[in-house]
C-alpha positions as MATLAB code, in Angstrom:
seq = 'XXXXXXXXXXXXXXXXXXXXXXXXXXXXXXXXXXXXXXXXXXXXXXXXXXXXXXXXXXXXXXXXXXXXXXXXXXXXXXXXXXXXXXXXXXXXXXXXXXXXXXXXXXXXXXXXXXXXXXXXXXXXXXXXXXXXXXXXXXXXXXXXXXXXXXXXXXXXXXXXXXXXXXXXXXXXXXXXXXXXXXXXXXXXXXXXXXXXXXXXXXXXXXXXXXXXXXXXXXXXXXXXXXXXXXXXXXXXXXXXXXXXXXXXXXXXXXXXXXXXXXXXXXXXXXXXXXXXXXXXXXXXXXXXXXXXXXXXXXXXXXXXXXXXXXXXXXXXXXXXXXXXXXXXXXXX';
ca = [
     -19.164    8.595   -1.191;
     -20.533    8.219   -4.664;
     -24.073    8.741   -5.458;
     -26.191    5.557   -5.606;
     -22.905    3.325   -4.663;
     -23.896    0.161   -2.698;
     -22.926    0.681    0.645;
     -21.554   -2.336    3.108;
     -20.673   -1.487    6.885;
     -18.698   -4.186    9.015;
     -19.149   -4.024   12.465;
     -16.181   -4.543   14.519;
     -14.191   -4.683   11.736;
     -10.720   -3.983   13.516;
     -10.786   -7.639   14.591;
      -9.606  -10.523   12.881;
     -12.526  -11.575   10.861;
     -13.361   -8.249    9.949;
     -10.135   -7.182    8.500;
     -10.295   -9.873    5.896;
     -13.421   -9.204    5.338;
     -12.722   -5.565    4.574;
      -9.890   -6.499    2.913;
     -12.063   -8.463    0.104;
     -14.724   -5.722   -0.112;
     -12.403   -3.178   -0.672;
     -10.712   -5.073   -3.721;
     -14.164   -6.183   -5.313;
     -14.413   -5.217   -9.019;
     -17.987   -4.153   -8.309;
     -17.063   -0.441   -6.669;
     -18.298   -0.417   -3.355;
     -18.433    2.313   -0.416;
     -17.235    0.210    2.809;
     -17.004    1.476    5.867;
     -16.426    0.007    9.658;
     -17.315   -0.011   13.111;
     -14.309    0.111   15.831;
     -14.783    0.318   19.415;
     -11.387    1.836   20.508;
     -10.320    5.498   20.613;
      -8.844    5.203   17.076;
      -8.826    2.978   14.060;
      -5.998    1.061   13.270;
      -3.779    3.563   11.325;
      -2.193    0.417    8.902;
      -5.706   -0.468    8.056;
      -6.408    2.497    7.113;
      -3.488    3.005    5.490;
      -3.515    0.001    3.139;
      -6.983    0.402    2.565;
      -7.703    4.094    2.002;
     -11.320    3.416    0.397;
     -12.900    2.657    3.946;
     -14.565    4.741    6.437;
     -14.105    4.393    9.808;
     -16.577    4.739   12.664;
     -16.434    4.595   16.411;
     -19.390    3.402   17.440;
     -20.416    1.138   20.929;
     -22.485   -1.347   20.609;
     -23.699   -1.669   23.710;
     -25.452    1.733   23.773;
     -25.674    2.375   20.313;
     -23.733    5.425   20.335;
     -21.825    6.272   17.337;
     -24.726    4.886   15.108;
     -26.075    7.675   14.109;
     -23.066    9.104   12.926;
     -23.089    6.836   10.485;
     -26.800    7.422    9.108;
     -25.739   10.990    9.155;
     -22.297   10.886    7.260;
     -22.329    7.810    5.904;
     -26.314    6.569    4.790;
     -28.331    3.652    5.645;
     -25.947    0.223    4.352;
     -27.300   -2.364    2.046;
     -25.750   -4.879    4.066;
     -24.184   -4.850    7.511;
     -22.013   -7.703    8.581;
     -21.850   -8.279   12.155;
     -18.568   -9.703   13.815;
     -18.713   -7.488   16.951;
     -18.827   -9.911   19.928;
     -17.068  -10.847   23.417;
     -15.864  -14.268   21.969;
     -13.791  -15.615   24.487;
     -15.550  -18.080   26.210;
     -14.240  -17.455   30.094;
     -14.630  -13.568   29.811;
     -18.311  -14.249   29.041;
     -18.103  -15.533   32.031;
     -17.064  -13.835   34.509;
     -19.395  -10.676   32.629;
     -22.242  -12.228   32.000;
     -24.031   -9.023   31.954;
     -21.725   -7.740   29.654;
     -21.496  -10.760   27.473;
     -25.412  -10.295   27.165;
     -24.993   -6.895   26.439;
     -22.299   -6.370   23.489;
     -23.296   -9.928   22.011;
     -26.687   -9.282   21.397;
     -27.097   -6.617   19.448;
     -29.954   -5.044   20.002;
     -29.033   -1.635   19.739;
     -27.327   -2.364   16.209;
     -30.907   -3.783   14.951;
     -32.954   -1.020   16.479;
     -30.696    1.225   14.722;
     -31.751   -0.576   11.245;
     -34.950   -0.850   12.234;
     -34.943    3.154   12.617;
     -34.821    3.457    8.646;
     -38.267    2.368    8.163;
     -37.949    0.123    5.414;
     -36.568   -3.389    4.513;
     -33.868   -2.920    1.934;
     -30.857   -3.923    4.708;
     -29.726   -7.452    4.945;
     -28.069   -8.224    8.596;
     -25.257  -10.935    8.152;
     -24.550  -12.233   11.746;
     -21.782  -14.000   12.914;
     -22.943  -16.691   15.699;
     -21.352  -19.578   16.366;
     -20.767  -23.390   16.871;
     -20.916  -23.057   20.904;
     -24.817  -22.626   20.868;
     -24.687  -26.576   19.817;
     -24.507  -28.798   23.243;
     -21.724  -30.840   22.069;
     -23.109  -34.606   22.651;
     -22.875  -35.811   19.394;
     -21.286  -35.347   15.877;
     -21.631  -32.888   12.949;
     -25.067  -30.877   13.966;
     -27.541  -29.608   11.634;
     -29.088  -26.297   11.852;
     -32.083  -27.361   12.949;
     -30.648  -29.437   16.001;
     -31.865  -27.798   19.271;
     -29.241  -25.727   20.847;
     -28.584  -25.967   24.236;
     -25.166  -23.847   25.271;
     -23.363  -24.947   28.347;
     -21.357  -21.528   28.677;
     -22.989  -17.845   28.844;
     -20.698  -17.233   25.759;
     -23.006  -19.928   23.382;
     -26.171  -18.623   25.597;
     -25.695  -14.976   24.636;
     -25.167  -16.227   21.090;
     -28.581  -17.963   21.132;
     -30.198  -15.242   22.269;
     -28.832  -12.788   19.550;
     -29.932  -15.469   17.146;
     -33.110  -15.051   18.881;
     -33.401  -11.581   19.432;
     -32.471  -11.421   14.905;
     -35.012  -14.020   13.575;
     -37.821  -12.063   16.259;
     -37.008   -8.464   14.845;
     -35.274   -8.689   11.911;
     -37.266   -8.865    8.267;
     -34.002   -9.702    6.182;
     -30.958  -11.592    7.380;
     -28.280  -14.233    7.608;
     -27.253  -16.409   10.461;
     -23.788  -17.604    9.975;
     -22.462  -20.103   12.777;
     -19.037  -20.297   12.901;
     -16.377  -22.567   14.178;
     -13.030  -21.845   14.788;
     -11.507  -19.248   12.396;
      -8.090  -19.835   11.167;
      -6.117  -18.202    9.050;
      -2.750  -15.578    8.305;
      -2.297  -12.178   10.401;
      -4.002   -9.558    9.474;
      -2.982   -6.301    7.709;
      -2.645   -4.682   11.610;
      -2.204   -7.278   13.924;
      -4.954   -8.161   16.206;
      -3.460   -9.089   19.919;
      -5.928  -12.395   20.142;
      -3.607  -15.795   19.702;
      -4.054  -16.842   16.463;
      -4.471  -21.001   16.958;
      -2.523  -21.957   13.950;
       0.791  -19.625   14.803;
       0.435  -20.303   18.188;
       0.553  -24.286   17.755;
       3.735  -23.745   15.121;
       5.392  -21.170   18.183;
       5.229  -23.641   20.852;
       5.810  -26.827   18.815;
       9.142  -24.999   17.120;
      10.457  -25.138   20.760;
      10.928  -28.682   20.641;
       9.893  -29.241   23.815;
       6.707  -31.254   25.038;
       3.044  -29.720   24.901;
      -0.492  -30.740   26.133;
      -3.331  -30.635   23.534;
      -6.573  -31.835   23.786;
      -7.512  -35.265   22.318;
     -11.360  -35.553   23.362;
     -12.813  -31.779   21.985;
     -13.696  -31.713   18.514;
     -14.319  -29.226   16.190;
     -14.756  -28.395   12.171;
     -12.168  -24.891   11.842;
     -12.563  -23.226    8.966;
     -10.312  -21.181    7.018;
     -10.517  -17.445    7.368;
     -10.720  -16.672    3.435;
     -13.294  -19.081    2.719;
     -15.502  -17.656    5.835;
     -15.260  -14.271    4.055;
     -16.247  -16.365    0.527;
     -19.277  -17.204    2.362;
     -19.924  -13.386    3.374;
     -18.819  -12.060   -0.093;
     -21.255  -14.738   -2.188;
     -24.021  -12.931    0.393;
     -23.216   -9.742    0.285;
     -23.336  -10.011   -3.127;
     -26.237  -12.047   -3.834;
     -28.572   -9.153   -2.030;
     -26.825   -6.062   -3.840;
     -27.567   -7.423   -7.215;
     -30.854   -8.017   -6.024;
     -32.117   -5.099   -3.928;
     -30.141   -2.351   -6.833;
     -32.254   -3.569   -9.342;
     -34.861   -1.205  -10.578;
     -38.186   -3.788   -9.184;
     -36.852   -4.601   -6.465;
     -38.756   -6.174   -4.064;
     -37.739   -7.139   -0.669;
     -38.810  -11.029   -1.083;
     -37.175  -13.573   -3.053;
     -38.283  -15.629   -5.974;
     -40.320  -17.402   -3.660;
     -42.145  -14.749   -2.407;
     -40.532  -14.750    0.904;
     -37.587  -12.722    2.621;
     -34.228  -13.889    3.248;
     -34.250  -15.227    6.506;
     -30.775  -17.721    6.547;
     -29.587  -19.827    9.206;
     -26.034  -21.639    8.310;
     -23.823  -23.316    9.762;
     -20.132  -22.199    8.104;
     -17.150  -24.586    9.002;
     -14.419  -26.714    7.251;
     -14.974  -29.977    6.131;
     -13.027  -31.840    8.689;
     -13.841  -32.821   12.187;
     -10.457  -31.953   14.603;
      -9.434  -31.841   17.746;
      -6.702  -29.741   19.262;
      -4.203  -32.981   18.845;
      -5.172  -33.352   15.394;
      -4.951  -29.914   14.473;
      -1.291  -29.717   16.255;
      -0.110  -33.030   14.647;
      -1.354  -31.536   11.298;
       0.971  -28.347   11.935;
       3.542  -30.624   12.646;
       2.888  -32.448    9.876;
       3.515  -29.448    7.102;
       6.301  -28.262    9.143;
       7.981  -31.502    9.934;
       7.995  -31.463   13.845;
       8.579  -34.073   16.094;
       5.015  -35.573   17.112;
       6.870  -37.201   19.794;
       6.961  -33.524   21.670;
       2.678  -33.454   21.071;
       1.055  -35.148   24.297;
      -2.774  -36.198   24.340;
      -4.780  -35.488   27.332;
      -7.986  -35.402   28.099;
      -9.646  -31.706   28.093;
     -11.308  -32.720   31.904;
      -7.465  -32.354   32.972;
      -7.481  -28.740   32.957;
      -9.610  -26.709   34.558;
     -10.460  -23.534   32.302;
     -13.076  -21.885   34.540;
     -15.492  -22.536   31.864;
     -17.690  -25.102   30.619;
     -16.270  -26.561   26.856;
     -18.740  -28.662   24.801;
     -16.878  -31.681   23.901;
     -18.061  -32.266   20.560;
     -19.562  -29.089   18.072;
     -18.762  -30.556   14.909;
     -21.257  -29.134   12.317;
     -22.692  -30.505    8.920;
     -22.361  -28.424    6.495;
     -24.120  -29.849    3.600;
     -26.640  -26.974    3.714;
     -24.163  -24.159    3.369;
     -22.674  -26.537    0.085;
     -25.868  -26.627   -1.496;
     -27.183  -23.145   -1.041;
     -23.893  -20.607   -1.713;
     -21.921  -23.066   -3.542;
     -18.750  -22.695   -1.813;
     -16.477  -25.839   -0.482;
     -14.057  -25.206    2.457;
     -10.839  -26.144    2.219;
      -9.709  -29.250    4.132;
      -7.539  -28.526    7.806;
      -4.757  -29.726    6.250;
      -4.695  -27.349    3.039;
      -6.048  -24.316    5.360;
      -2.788  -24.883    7.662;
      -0.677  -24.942    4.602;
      -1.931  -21.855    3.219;
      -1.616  -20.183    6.862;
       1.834  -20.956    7.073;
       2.935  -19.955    3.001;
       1.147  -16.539    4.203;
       2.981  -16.287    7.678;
       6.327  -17.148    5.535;
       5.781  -14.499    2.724;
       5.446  -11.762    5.481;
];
């Protein structure tokens, strides 16, 4: 670790999001040491070995142990991104307890909070399920009501953040889409999955009546980068200060989607439209014809307007994102 390097941690970053993420950080021009949080015995060995730069820490959220570890060995970050969570909807709940416990994380912000000084910006990854789903494209200042305990434990880590927290940024997400990563998560990925079944030729369900913005996977870590790199230039400089022009901290809530309102029909007619499928094998149904064990919101389209304005970044349209997915998919 280099003396007076600017030093970025990414929790959970063996999963998808944070394998991109590491990816970009570890090519940035501006030398960075980059390290990352895994929960499992070991680190995936093909991270590691494609990206040699990073450090790797086991550390569990839940109880915080493994944090110190990284004070010790490591030093306190200048930014920690947080994609650590239980995100599948139906797990959260039948472990609600748990669901509480890993996706707010309080341990992770005591832990900061143990440094005794504000020169760490949290990024947080919520997401688009803390939204009740009863109308179209929600601001961030719309109330949020979840109707699962996976959006409820996300509103109370939002919570839990703005309440303890003197520096961060609240990023809620949609669906993530995007190519593999450099050592394969197990999670479906909804783009390959949709071109897998639909290459089959035979007939498949999707949803026509739950609707979404997904955004693409690179421009999600775009969003991260522009951050990440927004507070280093800041908080290195000689004055710095831990407020902004303005006086205050940063204290960002955003919501961070594509620009296109889907549902799971349109997004599978979309892959069949790049890939030339059939749409005759698609069938629309209703989402109340399935019983998932879990309360969906029906419509969590987000505006995005705000995220435009302030980091200056445009998502790609669904229909450019799946192309891009499926160039990547075909290069590998």
């Amino acid at each position: 670790m280099a003396e007076g390097r600017k030093r970025v941690l990414v929790v959970g970053g063996s999963g998808y999001l944070g394998q991109h993420l590491l990816a970009a950080l570890a090519a940035a021009p501006d030398r960075l040491d980059v390290a990352f949080t895994h929960h499992r015995e070991a680190p995936p060995q093909r991270l590691l070995d494609a990206l040699p730069s990073l450090r790797a820490f086991r550390a569990d959220l839940r109880s915080g142990d493994g944090l110190d570890a990284i004070s010790a060995s490591f030093g306190q970050p200048h930014v920690i991104v947080n994609c650590a969570a239980i995100s599948v909807p139906r797990a959260c709940e039948m472990d609600p307890d748990g669901a509480m416990a890993t996706n707010v994380p309080s341990s992770l912000v005591n832990w900061l909070l143990s440094f005794g000084n504000e020169n760490s910006l949290l990024i947080h990854l919520s997401t688009d399920q803390v939204y009740e789903g009863v109308k179209s494209f929600y601001k961030e200042e719309d109330e949020t009501l979840p109707v699962n305990m996976y959006g409820k434990s996300k509103v109370a880590a939002e919570k839990f953040i703005v309440q303890n927290c003197s520096n961060y940024a609240i990023l809620r997400s949609s669906i993530i889409y995007g190519p593999q990563t450099i050592s394969p998560v197990s999670k479906s990925l909804p783009i390959q999955w949709m071109d897998s079944v639909l290459s089959q030729g035979q007939q498949v369900e999707f949803f026509n009546d739950e609707f979404r913005c997904p955004v693409y996977v690179k421009d999600m870590v775009a969003v991260v980068f522009s951050l990440t790199k927004t507070w280093l230039s800041v908080s290195m400089a000689p004055d710095f200060k831990v407020h902004d022009a303005d006086g205050k901290k940063v204290q960002i809530l955003l919501n961070v989607g594509g620009p296109d309102r889907v549902s799971r029909l349109q997004m599978a007619e979309c892959v069949a439209d790049v890939r030339g499928y059939d749409h005759s094998i698609i069938k629309s149904v209703s989402a109340s014809s399935v019983n998932r064990g879990v309360a969906s919101p029906p419509d969590i389209s987000m505006d995005i307007t705000k995220l435009t304005q302030m980091i200056g970044i445009k998502p790609i349209s669904f229909q450019d994102g799946v192309r891009a997915t499926l160039d990547a998919e075909a290069s590998t």
